[in-house]
Kinemage of the C-alpha trace (Angstrom):
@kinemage 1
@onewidth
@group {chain A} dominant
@subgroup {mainchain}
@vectorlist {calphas} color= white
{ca unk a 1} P 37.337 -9.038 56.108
{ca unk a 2} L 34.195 -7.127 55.966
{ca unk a 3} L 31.337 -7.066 54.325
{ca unk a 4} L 29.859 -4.490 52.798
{ca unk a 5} L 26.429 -3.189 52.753
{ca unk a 6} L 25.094 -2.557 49.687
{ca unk a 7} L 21.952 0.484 49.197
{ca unk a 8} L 18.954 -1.030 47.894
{ca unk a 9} L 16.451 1.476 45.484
{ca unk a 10} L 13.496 1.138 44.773
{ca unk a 11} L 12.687 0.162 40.811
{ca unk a 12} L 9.601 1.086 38.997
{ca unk a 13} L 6.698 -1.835 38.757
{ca unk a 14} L 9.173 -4.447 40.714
{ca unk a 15} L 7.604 -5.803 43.632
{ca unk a 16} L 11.358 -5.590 45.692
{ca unk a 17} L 13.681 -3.368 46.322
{ca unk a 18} L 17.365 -3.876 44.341
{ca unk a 19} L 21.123 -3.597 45.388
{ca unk a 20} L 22.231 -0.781 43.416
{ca unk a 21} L 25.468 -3.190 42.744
{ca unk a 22} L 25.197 -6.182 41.059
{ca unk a 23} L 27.633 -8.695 39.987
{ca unk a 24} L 27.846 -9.572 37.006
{ca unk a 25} L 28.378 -13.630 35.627
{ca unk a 26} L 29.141 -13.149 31.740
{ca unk a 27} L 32.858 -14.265 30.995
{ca unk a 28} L 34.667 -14.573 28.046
{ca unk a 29} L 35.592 -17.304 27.556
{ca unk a 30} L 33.145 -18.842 29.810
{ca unk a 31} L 33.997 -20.108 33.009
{ca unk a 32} L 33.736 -23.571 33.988
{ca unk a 33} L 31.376 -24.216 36.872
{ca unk a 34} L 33.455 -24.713 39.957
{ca unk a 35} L 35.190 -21.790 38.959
{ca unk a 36} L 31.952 -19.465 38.175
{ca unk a 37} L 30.569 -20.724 41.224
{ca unk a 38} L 33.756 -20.236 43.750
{ca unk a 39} L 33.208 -16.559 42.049
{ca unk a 40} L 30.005 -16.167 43.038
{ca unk a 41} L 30.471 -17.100 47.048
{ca unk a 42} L 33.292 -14.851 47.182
{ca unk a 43} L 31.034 -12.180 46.396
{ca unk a 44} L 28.671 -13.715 48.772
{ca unk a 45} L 31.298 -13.325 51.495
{ca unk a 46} L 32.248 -9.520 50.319
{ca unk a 47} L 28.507 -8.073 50.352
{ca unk a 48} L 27.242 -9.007 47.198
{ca unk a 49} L 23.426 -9.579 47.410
{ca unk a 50} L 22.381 -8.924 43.693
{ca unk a 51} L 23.398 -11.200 40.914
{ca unk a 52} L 23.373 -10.763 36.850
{ca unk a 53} L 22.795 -13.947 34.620
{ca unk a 54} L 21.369 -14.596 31.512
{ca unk a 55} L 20.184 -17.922 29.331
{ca unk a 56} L 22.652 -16.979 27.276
{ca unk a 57} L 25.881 -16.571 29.454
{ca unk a 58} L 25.270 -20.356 30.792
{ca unk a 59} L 26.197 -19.179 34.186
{ca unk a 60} L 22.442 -19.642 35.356
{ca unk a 61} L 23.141 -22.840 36.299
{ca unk a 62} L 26.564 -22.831 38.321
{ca unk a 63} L 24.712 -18.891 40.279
{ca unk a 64} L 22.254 -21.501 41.183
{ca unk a 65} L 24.690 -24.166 42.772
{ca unk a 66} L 26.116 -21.005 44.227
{ca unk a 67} L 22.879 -19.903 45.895
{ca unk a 68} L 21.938 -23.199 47.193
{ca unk a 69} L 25.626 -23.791 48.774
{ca unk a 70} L 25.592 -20.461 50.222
{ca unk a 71} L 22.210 -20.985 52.113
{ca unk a 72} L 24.000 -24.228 53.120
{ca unk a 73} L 26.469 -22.564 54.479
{ca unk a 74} L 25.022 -19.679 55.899
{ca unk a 75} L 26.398 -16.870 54.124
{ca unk a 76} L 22.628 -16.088 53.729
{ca unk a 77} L 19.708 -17.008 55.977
{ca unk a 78} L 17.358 -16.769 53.191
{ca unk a 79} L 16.640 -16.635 49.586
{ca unk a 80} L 14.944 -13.103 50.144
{ca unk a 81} L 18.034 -11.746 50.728
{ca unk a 82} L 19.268 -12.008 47.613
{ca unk a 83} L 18.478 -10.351 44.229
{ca unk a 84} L 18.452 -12.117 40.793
{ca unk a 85} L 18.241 -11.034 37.451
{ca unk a 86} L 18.119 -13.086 34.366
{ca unk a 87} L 17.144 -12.779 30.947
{ca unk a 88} L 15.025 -13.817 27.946
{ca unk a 89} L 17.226 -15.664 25.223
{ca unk a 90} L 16.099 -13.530 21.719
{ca unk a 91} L 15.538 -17.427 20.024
{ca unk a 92} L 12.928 -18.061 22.579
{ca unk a 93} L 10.880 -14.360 22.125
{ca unk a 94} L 7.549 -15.305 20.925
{ca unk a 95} L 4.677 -15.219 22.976
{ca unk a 96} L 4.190 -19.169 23.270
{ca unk a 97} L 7.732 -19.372 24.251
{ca unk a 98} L 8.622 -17.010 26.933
{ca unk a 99} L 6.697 -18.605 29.663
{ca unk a 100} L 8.789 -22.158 29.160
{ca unk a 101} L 11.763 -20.060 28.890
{ca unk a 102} L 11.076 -18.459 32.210
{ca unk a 103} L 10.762 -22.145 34.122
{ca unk a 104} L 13.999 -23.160 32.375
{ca unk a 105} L 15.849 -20.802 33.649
{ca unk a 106} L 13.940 -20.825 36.677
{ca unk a 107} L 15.058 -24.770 36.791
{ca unk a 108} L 18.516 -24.098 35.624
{ca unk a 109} L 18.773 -21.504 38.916
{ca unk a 110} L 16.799 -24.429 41.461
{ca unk a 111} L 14.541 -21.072 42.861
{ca unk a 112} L 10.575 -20.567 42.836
{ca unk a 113} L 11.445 -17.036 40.875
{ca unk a 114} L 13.751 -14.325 40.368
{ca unk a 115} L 13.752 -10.724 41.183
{ca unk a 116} L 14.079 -9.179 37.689
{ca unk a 117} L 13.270 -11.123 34.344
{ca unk a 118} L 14.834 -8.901 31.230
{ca unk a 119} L 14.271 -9.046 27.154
{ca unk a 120} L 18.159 -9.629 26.306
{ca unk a 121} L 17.937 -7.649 23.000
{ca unk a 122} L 15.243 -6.198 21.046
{ca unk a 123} L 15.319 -8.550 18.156
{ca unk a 124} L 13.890 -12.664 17.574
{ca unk a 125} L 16.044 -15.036 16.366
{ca unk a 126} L 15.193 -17.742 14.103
{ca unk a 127} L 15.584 -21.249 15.425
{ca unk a 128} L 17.709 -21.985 12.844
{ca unk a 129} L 20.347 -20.004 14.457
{ca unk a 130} L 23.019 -22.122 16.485
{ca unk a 131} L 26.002 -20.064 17.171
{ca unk a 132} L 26.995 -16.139 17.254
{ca unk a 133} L 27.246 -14.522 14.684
{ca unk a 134} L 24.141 -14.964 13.170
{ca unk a 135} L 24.719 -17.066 9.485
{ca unk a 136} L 22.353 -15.159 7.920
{ca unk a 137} L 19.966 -11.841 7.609
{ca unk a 138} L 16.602 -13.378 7.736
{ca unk a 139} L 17.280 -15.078 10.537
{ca unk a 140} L 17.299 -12.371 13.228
{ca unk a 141} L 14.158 -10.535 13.095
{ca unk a 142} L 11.944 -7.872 14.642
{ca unk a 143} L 9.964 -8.454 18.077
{ca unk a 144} L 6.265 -8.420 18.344
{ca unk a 145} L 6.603 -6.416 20.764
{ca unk a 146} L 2.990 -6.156 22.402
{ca unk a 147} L 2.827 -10.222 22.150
{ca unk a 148} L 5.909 -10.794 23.856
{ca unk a 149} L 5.772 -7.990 26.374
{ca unk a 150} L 2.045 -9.500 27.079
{ca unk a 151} L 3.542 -12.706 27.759
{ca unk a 152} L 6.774 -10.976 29.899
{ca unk a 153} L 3.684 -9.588 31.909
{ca unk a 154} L 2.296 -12.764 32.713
{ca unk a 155} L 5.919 -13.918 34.331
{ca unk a 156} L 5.277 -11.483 36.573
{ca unk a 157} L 1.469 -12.419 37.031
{ca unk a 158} L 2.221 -15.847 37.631
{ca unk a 159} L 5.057 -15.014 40.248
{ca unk a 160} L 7.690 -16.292 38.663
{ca unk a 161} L 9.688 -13.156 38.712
{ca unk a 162} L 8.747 -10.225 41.183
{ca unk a 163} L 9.956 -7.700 38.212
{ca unk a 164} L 9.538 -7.341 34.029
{ca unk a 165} L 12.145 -5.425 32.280
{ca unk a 166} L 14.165 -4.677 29.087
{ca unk a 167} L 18.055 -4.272 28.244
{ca unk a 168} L 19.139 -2.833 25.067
{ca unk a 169} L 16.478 -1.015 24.585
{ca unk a 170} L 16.318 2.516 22.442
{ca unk a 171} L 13.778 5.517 23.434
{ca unk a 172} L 12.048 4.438 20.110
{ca unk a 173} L 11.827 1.023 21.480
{ca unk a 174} L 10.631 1.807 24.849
{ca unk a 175} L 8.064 4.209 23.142
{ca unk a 176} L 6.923 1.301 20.757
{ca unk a 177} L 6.773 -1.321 24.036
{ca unk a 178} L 5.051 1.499 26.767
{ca unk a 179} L 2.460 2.432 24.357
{ca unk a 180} L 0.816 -1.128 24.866
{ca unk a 181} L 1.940 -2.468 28.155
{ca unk a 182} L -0.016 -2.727 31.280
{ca unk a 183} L 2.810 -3.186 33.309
{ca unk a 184} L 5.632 -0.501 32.160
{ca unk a 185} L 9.160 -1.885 32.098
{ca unk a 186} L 10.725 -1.543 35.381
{ca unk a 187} L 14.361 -1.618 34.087
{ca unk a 188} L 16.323 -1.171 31.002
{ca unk a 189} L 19.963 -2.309 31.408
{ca unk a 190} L 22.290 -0.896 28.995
{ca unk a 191} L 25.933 0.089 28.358
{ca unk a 192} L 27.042 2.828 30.092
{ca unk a 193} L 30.428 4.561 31.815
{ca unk a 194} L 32.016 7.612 31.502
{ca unk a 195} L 32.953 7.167 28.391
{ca unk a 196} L 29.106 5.842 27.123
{ca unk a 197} L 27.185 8.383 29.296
{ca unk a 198} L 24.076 7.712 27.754
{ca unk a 199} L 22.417 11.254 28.674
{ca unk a 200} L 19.861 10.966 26.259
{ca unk a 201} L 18.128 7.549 27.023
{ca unk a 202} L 18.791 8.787 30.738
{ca unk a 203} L 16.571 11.477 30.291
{ca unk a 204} L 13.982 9.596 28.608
{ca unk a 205} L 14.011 6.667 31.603
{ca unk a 206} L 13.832 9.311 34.080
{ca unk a 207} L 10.951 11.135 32.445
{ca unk a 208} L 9.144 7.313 31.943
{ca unk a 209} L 9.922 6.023 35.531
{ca unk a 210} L 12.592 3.213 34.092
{ca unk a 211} L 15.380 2.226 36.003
{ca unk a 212} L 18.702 2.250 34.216
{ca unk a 213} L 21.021 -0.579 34.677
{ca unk a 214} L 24.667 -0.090 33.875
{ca unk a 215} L 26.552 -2.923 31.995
{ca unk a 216} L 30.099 -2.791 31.134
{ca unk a 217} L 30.540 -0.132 33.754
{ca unk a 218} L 34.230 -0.084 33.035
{ca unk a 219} L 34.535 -0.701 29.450
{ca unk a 220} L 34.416 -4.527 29.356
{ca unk a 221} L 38.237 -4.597 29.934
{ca unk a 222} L 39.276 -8.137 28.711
{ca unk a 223} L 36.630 -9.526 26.928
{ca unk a 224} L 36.349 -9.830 22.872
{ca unk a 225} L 33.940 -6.972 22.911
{ca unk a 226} L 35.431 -4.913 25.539
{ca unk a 227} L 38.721 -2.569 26.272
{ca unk a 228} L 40.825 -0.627 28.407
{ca unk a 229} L 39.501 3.190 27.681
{ca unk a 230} L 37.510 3.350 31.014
{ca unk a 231} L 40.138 1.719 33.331
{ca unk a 232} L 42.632 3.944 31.908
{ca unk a 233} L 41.374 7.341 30.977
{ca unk a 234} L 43.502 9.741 31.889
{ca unk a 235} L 41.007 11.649 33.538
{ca unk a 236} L 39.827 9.058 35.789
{ca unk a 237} L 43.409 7.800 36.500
{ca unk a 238} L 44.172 11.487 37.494
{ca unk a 239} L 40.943 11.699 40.020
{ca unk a 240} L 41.560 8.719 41.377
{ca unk a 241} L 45.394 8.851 42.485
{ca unk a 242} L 44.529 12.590 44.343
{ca unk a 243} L 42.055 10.485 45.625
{ca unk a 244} L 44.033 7.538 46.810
{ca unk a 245} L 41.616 5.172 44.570
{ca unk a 246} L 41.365 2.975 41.368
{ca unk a 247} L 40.026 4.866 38.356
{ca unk a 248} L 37.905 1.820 38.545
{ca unk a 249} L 36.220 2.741 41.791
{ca unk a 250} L 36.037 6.653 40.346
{ca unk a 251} L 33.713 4.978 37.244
{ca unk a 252} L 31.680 3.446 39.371
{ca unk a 253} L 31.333 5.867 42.144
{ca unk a 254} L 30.216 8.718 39.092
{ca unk a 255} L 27.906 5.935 38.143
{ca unk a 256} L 26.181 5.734 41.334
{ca unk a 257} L 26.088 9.218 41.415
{ca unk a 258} L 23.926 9.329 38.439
{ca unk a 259} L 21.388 7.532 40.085
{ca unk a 260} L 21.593 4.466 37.670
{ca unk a 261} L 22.614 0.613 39.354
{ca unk a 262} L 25.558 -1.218 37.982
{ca unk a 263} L 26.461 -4.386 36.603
{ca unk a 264} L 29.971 -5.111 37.299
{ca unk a 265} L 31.898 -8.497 36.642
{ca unk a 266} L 35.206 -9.681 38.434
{ca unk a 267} L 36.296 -12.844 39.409
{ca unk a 268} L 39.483 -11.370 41.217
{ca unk a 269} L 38.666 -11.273 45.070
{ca unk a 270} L 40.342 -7.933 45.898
{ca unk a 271} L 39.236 -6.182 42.830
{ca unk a 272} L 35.739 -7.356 43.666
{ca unk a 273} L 35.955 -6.126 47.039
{ca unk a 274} L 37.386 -2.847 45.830
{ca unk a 275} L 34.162 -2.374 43.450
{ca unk a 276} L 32.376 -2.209 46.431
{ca unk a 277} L 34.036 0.424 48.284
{ca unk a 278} L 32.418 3.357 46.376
{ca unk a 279} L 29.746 4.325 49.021
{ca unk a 280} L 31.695 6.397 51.918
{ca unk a 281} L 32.951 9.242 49.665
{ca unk a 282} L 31.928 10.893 46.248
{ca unk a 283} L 33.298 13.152 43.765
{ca unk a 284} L 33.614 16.899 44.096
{ca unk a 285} L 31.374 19.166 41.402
{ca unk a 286} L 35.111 19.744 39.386
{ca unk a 287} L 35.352 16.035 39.250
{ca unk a 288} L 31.774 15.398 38.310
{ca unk a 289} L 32.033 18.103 35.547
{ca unk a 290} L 35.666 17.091 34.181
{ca unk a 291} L 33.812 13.210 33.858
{ca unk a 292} L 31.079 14.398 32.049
{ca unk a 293} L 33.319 16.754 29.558
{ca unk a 294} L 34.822 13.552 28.839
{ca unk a 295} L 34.379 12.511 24.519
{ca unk a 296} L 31.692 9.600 24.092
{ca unk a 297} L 32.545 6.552 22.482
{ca unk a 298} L 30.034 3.299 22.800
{ca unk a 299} L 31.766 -0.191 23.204
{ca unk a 300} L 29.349 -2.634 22.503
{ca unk a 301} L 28.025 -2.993 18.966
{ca unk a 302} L 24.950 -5.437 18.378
{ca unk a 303} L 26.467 -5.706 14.799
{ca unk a 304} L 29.826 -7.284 16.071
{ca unk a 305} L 27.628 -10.110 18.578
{ca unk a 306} L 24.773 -10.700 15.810
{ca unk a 307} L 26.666 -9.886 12.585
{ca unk a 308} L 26.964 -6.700 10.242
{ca unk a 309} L 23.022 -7.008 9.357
{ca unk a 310} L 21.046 -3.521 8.508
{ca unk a 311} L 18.447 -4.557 11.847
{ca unk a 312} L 21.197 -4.379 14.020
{ca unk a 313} L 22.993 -1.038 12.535
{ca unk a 314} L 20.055 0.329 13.063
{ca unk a 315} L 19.761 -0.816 16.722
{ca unk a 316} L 23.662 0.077 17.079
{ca unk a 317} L 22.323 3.771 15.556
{ca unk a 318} L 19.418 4.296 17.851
{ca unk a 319} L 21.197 3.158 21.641
């Protein structure tokens, strides 16, 4: 079997150039290390170069065993050919805090840096909080956002991560963090499919120079937050049989065609190779336009992770 080769882009402020696919290490429930990290050199072995973690998934540390075995093996030669993203835990974002955060994860993943270091969400948590959903109101609550994003900026000045970015983020957030930063957010991974186009914070982005990121990129089929309206929409099921391919691989290939990178998460080896095979066709203008006629609903509600608080209505309102 093949591997594929994945485009890179180029991403704002980040000092690298990224795979526009990423896979994605998030599972619900989570997945126990040998299994997260069989995952992982699979999509070593099918062309995967750029991989998603967070603090908060607890995959950081079996991606890392993953890494190191594949260099071992020599399904890499290096660890510049690879792409990492992680992200900033919401009950470590205070100033004092994000630095340490940064080396844990760093130590969690055994590497010098990453590639891409993100704010998870746009809140703080209390460290009183100890499990999802949050117990109670006052203890999620708003970012200082020029005091953390000054400390996110010295990551990236100490070389611990060759790119600063955001996830989550609204155009009134981004406005509130880019009107103090001296280093603009390279990224801003969000939701987004066909059916959670997102044309509005696209716009912004575009306008602002920020990459957008793509999570869920097919609904989050299987998981507690997730379902099945991407994967099987009839519109995409109809493109995709005249086409002789998954309405999986139609999401994502629309996706790419947007410009935007994309998260995507599968353990299964063939699907995973099949996410990849988006790159040697593309949709015709009828097929672009019936996608983007398609009616807009948004899957992933801060309210149902955090709790049914008015801070996170509001963020659920605004993204």
């Amino acid at each position: 079997m093949g591997v594929t080769q994945v485009p890179e882009i180029s991403v704002g402020s980040c000092d690298r150039t990224m795979p526009v696919i990423g896979m994605g290490t998030s599972a619900d429930p989570p997945a126990d290390l040998e299994t997260a990290k069989a995952a992982i050199l699979e999509a070593i072995r099918a062309g995967y170069r750029h991989f998603d973690t967070a603090f908060a998934y607890g995959s950081e540390k079996p991606l890392g065993e993953a890494i190191a075995e594949a260099l071992r093996l020599g399904l890499v030669k290096s660890r510049a050919e690879l792409f990492i993203t992680t992200k900033l835990w919401s009950s470590f974002a205070e100033k004092d805090m994000i630095v340490p955060a940064m080396k844990m994860s760093l130590s969690n993943l055994q590497l010098e840096y990453v590639d891409m270091y993100l704010i998870h969400w746009p809140v703080r948590l209390s460290k009183e909080v100890k499990k999802m959903p949050v117990e109670k109101r006052e203890y999620i609550l708003p970012l200082d956002m020029k005091s953390v994003w000054e400390a996110m900026e010295e990551c990236k000045n100490q070389g611990l991560t060759k790119g600063i970015g955001v996830s989550n983020f609204s155009c009134k957030k981004l406005e509130e963090l880019l009107s103090t930063a001296k280093i603009p957010p390279a990224v801003n991974q969000v939701e987004m499919n066909p059916i959670w186009q997102q044309k509005q914070l696209r716009e912004y982005c575009n306008a602002k120079g920020i990459h957008i990121s793509a999570y869920s990129p097919l609904g989050a089929n299987n998981t507690k937050w997730g379902d099945n309206r991407v994967v099987e929409c009839n519109v995409l099921e109809e493109i995709a049989k005249s086409r002789g391919k998954t309405s999986a691989q139609v999401a994502l290939r629309w996706l790419y065609e947007q410009g935007v990178s994309i998260v995507t998460k599968s353990f299964n080896k063939q699907r995973m190779r099949e996410n990849l095979d988006i790159f040697d066709w593309s949709l015709t203008e009828e097929e672009s336009k019936r996608i983007a006629q398609l009616p807009q609903k948004k899957g992933v509600l801060f309210a149902n992770v955090m709790g049914p608080y008015d801070i996170c209505l509001e963020i659920d309102a605004e993204i």
